[in-house]
C-alpha positions as CSV (number, residue, x, y, z in Angstrom):
1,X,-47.4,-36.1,18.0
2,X,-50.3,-35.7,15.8
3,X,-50.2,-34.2,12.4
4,X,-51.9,-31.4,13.1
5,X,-49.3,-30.2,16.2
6,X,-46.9,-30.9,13.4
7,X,-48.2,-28.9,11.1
8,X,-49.8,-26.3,12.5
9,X,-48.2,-23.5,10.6
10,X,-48.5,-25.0,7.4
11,X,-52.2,-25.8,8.3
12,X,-53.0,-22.2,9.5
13,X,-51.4,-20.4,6.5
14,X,-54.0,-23.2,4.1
15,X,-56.5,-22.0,6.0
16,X,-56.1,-18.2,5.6
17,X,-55.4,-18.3,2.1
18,X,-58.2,-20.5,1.7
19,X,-60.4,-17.9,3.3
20,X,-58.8,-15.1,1.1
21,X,-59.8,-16.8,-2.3
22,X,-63.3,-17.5,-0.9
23,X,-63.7,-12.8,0.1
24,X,-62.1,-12.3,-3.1
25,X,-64.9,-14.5,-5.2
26,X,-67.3,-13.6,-3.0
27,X,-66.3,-9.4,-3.7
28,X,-66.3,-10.8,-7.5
29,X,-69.7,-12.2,-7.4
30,X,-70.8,-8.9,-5.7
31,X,-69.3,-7.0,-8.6
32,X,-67.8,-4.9,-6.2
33,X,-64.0,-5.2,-7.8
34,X,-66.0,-6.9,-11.3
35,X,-66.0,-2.7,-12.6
36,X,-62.3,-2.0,-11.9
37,X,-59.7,-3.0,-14.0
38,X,-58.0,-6.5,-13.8
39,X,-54.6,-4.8,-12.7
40,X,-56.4,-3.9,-9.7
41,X,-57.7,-6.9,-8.8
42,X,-54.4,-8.6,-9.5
43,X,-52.5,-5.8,-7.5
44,X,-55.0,-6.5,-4.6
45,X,-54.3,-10.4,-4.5
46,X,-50.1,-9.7,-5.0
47,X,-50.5,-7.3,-1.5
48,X,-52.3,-10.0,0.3
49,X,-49.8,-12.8,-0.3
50,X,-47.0,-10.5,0.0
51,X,-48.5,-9.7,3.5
52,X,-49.0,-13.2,4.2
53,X,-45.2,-14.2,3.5
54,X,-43.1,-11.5,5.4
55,X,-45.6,-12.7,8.4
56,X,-44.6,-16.5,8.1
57,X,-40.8,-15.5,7.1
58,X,-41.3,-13.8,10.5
59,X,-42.6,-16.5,12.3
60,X,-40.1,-19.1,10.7
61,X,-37.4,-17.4,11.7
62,X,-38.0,-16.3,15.0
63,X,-36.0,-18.9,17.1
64,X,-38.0,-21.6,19.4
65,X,-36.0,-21.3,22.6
66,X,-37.0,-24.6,24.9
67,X,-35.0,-24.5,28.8
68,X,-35.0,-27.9,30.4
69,X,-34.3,-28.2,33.6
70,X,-32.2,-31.0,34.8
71,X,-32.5,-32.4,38.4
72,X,-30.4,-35.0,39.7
73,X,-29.9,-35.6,43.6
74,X,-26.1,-35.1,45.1
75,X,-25.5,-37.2,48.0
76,X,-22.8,-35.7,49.8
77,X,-22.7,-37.5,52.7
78,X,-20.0,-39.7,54.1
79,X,-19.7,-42.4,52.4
80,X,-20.7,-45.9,53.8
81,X,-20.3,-48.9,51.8
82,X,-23.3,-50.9,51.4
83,X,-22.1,-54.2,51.6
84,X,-25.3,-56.3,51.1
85,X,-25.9,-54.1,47.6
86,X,-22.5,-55.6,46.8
87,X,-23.0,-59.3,47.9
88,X,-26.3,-59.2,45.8
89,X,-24.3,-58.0,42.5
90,X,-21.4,-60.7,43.4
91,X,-19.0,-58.4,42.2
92,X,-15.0,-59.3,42.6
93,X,-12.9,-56.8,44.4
94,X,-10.8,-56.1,41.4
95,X,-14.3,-55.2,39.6
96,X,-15.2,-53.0,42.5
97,X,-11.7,-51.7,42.5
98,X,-12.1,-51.0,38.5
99,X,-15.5,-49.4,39.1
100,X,-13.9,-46.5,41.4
101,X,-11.6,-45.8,39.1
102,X,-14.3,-45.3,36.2
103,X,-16.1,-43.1,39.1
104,X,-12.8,-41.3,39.5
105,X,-12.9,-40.3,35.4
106,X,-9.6,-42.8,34.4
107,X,-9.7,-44.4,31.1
108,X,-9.3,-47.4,30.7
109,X,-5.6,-47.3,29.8
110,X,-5.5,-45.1,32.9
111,X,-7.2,-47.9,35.0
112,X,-4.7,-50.6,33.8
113,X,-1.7,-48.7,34.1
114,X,-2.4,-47.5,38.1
115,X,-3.2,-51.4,38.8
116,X,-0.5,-52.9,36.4
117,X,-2.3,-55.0,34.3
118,X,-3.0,-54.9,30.9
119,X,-5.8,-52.9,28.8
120,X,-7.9,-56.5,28.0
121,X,-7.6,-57.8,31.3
122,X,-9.6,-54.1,32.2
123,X,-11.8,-54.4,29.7
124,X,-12.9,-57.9,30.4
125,X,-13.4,-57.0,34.0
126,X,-15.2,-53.4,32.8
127,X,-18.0,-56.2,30.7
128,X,-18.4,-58.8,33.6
129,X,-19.1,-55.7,35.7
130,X,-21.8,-54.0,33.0
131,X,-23.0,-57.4,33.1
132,X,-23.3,-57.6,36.4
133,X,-24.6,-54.4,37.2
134,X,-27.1,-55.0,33.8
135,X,-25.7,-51.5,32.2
136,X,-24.8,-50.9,29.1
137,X,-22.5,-47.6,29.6
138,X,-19.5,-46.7,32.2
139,X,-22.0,-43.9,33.1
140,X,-24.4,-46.1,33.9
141,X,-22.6,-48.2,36.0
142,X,-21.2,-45.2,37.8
143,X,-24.6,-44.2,38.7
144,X,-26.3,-47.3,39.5
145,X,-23.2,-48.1,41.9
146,X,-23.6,-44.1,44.0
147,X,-27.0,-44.8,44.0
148,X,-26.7,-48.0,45.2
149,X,-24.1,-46.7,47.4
150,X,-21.1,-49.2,46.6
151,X,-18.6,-46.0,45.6
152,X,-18.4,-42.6,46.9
């Protein structure tokens, strides 16, 4: 992002005041306000920036309202597994095994406990699979392996 879409507002309310100072020297130079009395001209300046601040307190506060709109395909079909995704990531059947567990939202205490084995031994197996799969995240993994089509 530039500076100036950064800045915009900032930029813009510069700009007017700049333009005010230059009409109120220029209406000075034209002695059309030089007769009247300096409370006048000091009344006229206090309106204008008074003016200028409810409108930005106006436009700071109004609340930028973005709507993103997420797509992500569902495959809902039934489910085949892809056996020569799973040959190319060489994964065990214990680490496939784990990986449908993760896709079934079990921790990984969970996971240990329903195949009786302990919280390191699914750990270990939960990094040889990231590492595997090259992800970084369980979420990852889970979505790599539907898209891939090696879970449900």
């Amino acid at each position: 992002m530039s500076l100036l879409t950064k800045n915009k507002q900032i930029i813009l309310y510069g700009l007017v005041l700049a333009v005010f100072a230059f009409i109120l020297r220029w209406i000075e130079i034209r002695f059309l306000l030089a007769d009247e009395d300096e409370d006048t001209y000091i009344g006229f300046i206090a309106i204008i920036f008074t003016a200028l601040g409810i409108w930005l307190a106006i436009k700071l506060r109004k609340p930028v309202l973005k709507t993103v709109v997420v797509e992500k395909a569902i495959y809902r079909q039934d489910f085949v597994l892809n056996h020569v995704a799973l040959k190319r990531l060489n994964l065990s059947k214990r680490e496939l095994e784990v990986l449908e567990l993760m896709a079934q939202g079990l921790s990984n205490q969970e996971i240990a406990d329903k195949l009786f084995v302990s919280l390191n031994t699914i750990k270990t197996h939960s990094a040889q699979l990231f590492e595997k799969m090259e992800v970084k995240r369980r979420t990852q993994a889970i979505d790599m392996g539907k898209k891939m089509g090696i879970i449900p």
